[in-house]
C-alpha positions in Angstrom: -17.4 18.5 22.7 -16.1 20.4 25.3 -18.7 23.5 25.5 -21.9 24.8 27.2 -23.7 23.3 24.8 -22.6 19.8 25.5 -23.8 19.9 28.9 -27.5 20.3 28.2 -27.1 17.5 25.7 -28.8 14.0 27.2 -25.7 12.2 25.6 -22.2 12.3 25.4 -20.1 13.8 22.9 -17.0 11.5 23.1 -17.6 7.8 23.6 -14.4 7.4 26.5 -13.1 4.1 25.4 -9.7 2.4 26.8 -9.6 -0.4 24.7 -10.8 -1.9 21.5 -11.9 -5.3 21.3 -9.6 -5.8 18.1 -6.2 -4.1 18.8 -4.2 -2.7 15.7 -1.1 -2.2 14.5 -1.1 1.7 12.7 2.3 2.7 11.1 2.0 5.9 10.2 4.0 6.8 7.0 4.8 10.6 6.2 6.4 12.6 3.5 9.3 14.8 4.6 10.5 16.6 1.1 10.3 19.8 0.4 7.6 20.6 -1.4 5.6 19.5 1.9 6.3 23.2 2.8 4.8 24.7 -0.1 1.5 26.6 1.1 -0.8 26.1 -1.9 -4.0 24.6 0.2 -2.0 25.3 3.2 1.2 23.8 4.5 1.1 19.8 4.1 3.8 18.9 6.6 1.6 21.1 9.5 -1.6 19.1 8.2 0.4 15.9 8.2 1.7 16.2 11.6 -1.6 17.2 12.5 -3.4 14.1 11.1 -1.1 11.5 12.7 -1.3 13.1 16.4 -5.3 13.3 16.0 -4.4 9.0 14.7 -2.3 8.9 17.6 -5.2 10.1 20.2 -7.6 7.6 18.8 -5.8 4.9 19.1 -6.7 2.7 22.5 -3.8 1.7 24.8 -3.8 -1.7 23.8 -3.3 -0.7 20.2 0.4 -0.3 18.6 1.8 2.6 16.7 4.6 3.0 14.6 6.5 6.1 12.5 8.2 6.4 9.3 9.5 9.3 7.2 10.8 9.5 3.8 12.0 11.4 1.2 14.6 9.8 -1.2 15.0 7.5 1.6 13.0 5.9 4.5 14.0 6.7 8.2 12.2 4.5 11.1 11.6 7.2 13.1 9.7 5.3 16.0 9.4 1.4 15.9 6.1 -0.2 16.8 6.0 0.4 20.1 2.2 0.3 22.7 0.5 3.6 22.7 0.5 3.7 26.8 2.7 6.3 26.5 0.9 8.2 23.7 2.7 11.8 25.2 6.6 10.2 23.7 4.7 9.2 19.8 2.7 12.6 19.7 6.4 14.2 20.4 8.5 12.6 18.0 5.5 13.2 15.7 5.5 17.2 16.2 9.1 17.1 15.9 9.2 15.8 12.4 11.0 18.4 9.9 11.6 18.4 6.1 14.7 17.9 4.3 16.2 20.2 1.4 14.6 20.4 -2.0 17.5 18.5 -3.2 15.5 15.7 -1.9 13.0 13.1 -4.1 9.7 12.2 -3.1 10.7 7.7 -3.9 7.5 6.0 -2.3 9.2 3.1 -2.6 11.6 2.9 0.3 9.1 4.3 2.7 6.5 1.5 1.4 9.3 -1.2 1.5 10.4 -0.1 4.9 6.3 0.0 6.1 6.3 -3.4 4.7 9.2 -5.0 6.3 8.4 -3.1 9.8 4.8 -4.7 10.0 5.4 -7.9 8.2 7.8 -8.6 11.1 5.1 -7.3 13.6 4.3 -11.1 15.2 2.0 -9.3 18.1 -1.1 -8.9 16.3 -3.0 -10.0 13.2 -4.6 -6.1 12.0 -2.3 -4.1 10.7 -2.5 -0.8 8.7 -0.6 1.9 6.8 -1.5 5.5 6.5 0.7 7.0 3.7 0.3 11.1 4.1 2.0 12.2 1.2 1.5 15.4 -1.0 2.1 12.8 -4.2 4.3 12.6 -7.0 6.9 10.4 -6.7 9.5 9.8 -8.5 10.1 6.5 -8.5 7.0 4.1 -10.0 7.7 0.4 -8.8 6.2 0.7 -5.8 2.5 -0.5 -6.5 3.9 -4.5 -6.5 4.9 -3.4 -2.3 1.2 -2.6 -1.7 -0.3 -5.5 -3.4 2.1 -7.6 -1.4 1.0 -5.7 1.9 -2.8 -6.3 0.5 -2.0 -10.2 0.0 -0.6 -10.2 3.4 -3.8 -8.4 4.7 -2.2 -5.6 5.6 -4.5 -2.1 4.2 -2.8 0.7 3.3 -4.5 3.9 3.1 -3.7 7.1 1.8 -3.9 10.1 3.4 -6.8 12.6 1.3 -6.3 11.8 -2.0 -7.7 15.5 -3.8 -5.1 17.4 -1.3 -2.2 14.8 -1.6 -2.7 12.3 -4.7 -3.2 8.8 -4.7 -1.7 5.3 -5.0 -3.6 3.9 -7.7 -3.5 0.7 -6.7 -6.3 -2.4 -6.2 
């Protein structure tokens, strides 16, 4: 998309879309500890930030978006809000930093909070999580919060599971 090479194509690269016919409700949910700046397969708080603007730019303007980081503890960084004014999310979204190493990786505040934030959410019916985590947690109660989510039919999704683990959840 983008290049010479587009133009000669008899199609177009990007379908231009402005709306969806079903509107969503994505909260994105991203790991801010430490060890999201260790630079094993890269640094996982730069591919994280990454992955939720490139969410962000997908999204339709009739969708809704949402942010959440977390540590030892969940902060509501941007409520549910239209993405009309994608520019404000995207910015919030680069501007996400880690905390200290003194920091756990708990799923289960960030999960709780996600819950809570889109069980609330009256203005539409789909409604989905992406958890972008480099794994590990500390805490292990957490898989009850995403079978409640499930039930509720909200999905949860997390972000590349051979880079960043996996909730093993049904």
């Amino acid at each position: 998309a983008g290049t010479a090479f587009e133009r000669f194509l008899p199609v177009d690269i990007l379908i231009q879309q402005t709306q969806s016919v079903d509107p969503i409700a994505l909260l994105l949910v991203i790991d801010v500890t430490d060890s999201m700046t260790r630079q094993s397969l890269g640094v996982p708080i730069e591919m994280a930030r990454r992955s939720a603007v490139k969410c962000v730019n997908a999204l339709n303007s009739n969708d809704y978006v949402g942010v959440i980081t977390f540590s030892d503890e969940a902060q509501v960084l941007m409520e549910m809000t239209t993405v009309q004014d994608k520019a404000a999310v995207i910015q919030a979204i680069e501007g996400i930093q880690t905390v200290g190493p003194e920091h756990l990786t708990k799923f289960t505040g960030a999960l709780s909070a996600a819950y809570s934030q889109l069980a609330s959410f009256q203005q539409l019916d789909r409604k989905h999580v992406l958890f972008i985590t480099d794994g590990n947690p500390s805490d292990k109660d957490f898989e009850g919060i995403v079978r409640d989510m499930k039930a509720q039919g909200i999905t949860v999704e997390e972000y590349v599971k051979q880079l960043f683990g996996a909730l093993d959840v049904d």
